[in-house]
N, C-alpha and C positions, 0 to 999 in steps of 0.2 A: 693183727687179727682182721680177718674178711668183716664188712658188714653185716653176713648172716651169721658168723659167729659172735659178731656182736650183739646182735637181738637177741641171739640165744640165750649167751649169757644174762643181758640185762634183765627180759621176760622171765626168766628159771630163777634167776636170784630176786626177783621180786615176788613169788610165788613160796621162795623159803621165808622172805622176810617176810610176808603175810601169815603164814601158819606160825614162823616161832613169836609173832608180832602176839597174836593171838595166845601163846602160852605166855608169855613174858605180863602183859597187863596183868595179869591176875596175879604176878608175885606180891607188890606190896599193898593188894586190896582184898584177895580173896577171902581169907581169914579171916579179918573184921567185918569181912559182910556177910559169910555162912555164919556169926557168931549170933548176928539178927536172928536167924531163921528157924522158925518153932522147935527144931531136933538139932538144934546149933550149940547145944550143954554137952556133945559128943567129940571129943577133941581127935578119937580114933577115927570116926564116922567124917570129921572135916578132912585128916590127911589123911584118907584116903579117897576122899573126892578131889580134892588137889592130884592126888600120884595119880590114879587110873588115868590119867590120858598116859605117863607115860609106859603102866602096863600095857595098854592095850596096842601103842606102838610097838614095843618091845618084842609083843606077842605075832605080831602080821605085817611086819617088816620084809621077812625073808620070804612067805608069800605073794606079799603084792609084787617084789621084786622078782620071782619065777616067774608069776604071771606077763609082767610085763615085758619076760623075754619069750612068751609064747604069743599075749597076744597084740603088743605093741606097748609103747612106751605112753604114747598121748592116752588113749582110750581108759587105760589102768589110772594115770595122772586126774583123769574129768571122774572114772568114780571115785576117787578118794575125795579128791573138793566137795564131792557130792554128799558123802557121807559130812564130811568137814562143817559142812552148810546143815544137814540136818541137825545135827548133834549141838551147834551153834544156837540151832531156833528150838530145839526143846531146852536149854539152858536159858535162853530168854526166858520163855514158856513158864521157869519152877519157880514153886513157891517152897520147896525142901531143899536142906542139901541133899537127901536121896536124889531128888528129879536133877540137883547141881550132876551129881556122882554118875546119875545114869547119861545125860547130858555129857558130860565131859571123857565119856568111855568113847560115846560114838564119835565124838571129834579124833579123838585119838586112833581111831579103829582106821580113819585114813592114813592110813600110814607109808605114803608116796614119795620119803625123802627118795628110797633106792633107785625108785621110777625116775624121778626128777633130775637126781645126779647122773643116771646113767644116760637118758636123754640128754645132759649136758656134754657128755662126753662122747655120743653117736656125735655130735652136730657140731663139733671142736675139732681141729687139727692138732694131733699127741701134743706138738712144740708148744700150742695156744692155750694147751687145756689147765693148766696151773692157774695160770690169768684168768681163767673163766671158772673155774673153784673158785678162786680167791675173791673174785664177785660174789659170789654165795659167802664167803666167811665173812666178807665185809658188810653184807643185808645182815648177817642174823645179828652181828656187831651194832649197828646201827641200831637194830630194831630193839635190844636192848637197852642200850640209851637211850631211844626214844620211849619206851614204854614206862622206864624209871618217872620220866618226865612229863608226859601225860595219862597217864594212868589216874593217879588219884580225881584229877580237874575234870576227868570224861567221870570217872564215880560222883561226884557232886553235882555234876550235869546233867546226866544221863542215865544214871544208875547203872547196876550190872545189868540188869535187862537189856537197855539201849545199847550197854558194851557188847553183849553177845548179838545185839540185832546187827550193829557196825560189823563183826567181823563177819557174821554169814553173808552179809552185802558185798563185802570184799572178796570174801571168797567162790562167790558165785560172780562177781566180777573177774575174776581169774581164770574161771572155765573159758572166759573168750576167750583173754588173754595166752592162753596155751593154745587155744584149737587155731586160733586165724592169725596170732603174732609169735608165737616160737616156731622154727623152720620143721621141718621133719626130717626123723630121723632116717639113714639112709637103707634101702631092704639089705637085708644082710642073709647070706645064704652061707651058712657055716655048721657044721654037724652038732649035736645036742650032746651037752655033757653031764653027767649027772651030780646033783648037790654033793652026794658025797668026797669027789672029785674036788671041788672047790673048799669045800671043808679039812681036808688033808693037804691042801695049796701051802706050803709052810711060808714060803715068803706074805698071804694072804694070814696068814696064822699071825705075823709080827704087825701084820698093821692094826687088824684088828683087838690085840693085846694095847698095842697102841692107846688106838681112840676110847677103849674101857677106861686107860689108867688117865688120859689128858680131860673127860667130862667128868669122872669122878672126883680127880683136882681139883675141877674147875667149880662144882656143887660144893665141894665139902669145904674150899674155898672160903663159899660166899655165905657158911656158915655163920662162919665167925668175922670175917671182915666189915658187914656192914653195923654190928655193934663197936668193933675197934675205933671204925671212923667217928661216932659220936663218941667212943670214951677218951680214947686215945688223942685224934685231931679235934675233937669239939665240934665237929661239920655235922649241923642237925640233919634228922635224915630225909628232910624234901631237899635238902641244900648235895645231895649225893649226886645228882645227876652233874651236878657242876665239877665234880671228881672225873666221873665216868664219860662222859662226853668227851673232852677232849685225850682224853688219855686212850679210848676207843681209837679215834681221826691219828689221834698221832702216833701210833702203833700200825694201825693200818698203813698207814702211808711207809711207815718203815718195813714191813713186811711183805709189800712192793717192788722196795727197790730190791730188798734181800732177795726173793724170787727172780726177778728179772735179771740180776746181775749175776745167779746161783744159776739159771739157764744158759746163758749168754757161756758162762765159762763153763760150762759141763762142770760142775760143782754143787750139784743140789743133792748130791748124800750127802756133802758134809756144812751146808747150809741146813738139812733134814735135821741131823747127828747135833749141831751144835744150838740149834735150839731145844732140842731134847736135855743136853746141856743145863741149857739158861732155865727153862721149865724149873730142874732141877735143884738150881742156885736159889730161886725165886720161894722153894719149900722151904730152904733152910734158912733164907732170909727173914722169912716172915715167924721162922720161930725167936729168931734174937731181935727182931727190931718191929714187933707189934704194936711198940710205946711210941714209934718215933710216927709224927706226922710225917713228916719228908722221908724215911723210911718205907711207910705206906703204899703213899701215890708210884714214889720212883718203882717199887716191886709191882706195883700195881703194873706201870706202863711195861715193865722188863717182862710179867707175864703174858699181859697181851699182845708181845711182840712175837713172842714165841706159841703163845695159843692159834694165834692166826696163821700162823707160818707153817705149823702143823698140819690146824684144819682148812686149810687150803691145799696145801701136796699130798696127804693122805687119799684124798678122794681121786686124788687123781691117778696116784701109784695103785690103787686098787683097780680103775679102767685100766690102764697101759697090764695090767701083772693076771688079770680074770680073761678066761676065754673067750673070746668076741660073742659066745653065744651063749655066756651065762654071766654077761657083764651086771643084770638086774638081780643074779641071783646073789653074786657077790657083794655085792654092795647092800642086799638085803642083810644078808650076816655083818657086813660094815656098822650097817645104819644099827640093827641090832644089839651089837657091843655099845654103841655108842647110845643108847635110849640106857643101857643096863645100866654104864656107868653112871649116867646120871641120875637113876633112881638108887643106885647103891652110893652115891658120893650124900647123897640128900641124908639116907637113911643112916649110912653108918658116922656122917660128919655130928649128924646132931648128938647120937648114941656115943661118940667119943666127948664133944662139951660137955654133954650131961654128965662124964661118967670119969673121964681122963683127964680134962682140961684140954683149953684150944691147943696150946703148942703142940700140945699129940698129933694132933689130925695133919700136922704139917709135918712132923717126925716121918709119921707114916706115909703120907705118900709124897717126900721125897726120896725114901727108901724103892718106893713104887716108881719111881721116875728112873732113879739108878738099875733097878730092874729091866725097863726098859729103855733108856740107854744101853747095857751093854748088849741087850739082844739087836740093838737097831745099828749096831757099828760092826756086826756081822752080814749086815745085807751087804746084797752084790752092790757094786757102783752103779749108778742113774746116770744111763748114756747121756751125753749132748744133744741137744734137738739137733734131727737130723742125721747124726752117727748111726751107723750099723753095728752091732753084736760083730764081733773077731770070729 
């Protein structure tokens, strides 16, 4: 990789790992602190101030990404921060969860992954650009570990106020960071094609089925797994991040080599394919061996090996497969499935504990894995960097 595609990469994957940094703290604090708050006796009224951020991405995904192929990648990027920062400081600002709920709509309402990604991918060479995704899966990896791990000690410290003043800080530290340290993308002069076009794209059709089924996994997941670890392993749950941390690094780094050596051989369908695979293995494991400690972690890292390997080549096969001049719009419908899944993995993961028993939710979308599996071993072959189309 050039140096300027190295800045791109690092600046764009620090700007996801700032936004998802930003949703992640609030997982293991939000709830005990909207419970403080005078209309905090509303257990609908809380999870739905928790979801709305990720409605309202859900909702303005595939807009901001139009936009951002009509009026530029960066400009679209600084008003989302924008919003990101406001929404951030009237969350400081509440003394409700309403003011939490309205608060956390407008953070949401920046909805610039599509922009962001696809700016990683103007400013990437095709062969480079998995490695510069994989920078992105490995910030928001990161920033989950890390938010596991200081999240509660900024809430003792700082309170949620301070937490949302810290991230609008950052976030508006990020508006430079995009305008004067990520490179620009380059003018592109290519005929305008219309959404619909992009929406009827079938090989776009399999990716985006894709990333529904791999973040709805990956929610419905973490349903149930982080009670298993305190019943099952006895790992209390500030002692989690001691799971999660290295199992994050050590997956990443395998999903790496897997990448680079799946380039290298023109082999990344079935580097793609064979983690879809393991994804798979990894549901049905966790419906027989819930009880096992060392069962756990090892599924734990076999998933992460494969969630990263995923959300690292997905974003990229969506740039290389969307027309150069609706690479934002595509990726809008990407980032789209991908906000869905994870409000329907949340919703219907709990709606299965409550109602099915955990092993369900793992039944279920292994069945949804195998689903996609066999759709994903009908894609065409993933030339070799380099190689021309016969």
């Amino acid at each position: 990789m050039s140096r300027s595609e190295i800045r791109a990469g690092v600046s764009l994957a620090s700007i996801f790992a700032l936004r998802m940094l930003g949703l992640f703290l609030m997982l293991p604090i939000f709830v005990l602190h909207a419970k403080t708050l005078p209309d905090g006796g509303s257990e609908s009224l809380i999870g739905l101030a928790f979801g709305i951020y990720g409605i309202t991405q859900a909702c303005l995904q595939i807009p901001f990404g139009i936009a951002s192929d009509k009026f530029g990648r960066k400009p679209v990027i600084v008003a989302g921060l924008l919003l990101f920062v406001l929404g951030a400081l009237v969350a400081a600002f509440s003394h409700t969860v309403m003011d939490l709920l309205i608060g956390r709509a407008i953070q949401g309402a920046g909805a610039i992954s599509a922009a962001v990604t696809a700016l990683l991918a103007d400013t990437t060479r095709e062969e480079h650009r998995t490695k510069a995704m994989a920078m992105v899966g490995g910030s928001i990896g990161i920033s989950f570990a890390l938010a596991m791990v200081i999240a509660p000690v900024l809430y003792l410290n700082i309170g949620m106020n301070g937490i949302f003043f810290l991230i609008a800080a950052m976030a508006f530290a990020a508006i430079g960071v995009v305008w004067w340290i990520t490179p620009n993308a380059p003018k592109l002069d290519a005929p305008k094609v219309p959404l619909i076009e992009v929406l009827k794209n079938r090989e776009l059709m399999r990716l985006n089925f894709g990333v529904f089924v791999l973040h709805l996994s990956q929610v419905a997941m973490f349903v149930v797994l982080p009670s298993a670890l305190v019943q099952s392993a006895h790992i209390p749950l500030n002692h989690h991040w001691q799971v999660y941390l290295p199992v994050m690094f050590g997956s990443f780094l395998v999903m790496l080599i897997l990448i680079m050596r799946g380039e290298r051989a023109g082999k990344m369908k079935q580097v793609f394919v064979w983690s879809i695979a393991l994804l798979m293995a990894v549901q049905f494991g966790f419906w027989g061996w819930l009880d096992s400690t060392v069962g756990i972690i090892a599924l734990l890292f076999a998933f992460f090996v494969a969630f990263n390997t995923l959300e690292a080549s997905q974003p990229s096969l969506v740039s290389r497969i969307a027309p150069p001049a609706a690479k934002g719009a595509a990726l809008g419908v990407y980032n789209t499935l991908q906000a869905l899944g994870l409000a329907t993995g949340g919703a219907l993961g709990g709606w299965m504990k409550q109602h099915t028993g955990s092993t369900s939710i793992f039944i279920f979308t292994a069945v949804l894995s195998l689903i996609w599996l066999i759709i994903a071993v009908r894609m065409p072959q993933i030339l070799k960097r380099g190689a021309k189309p016969a």
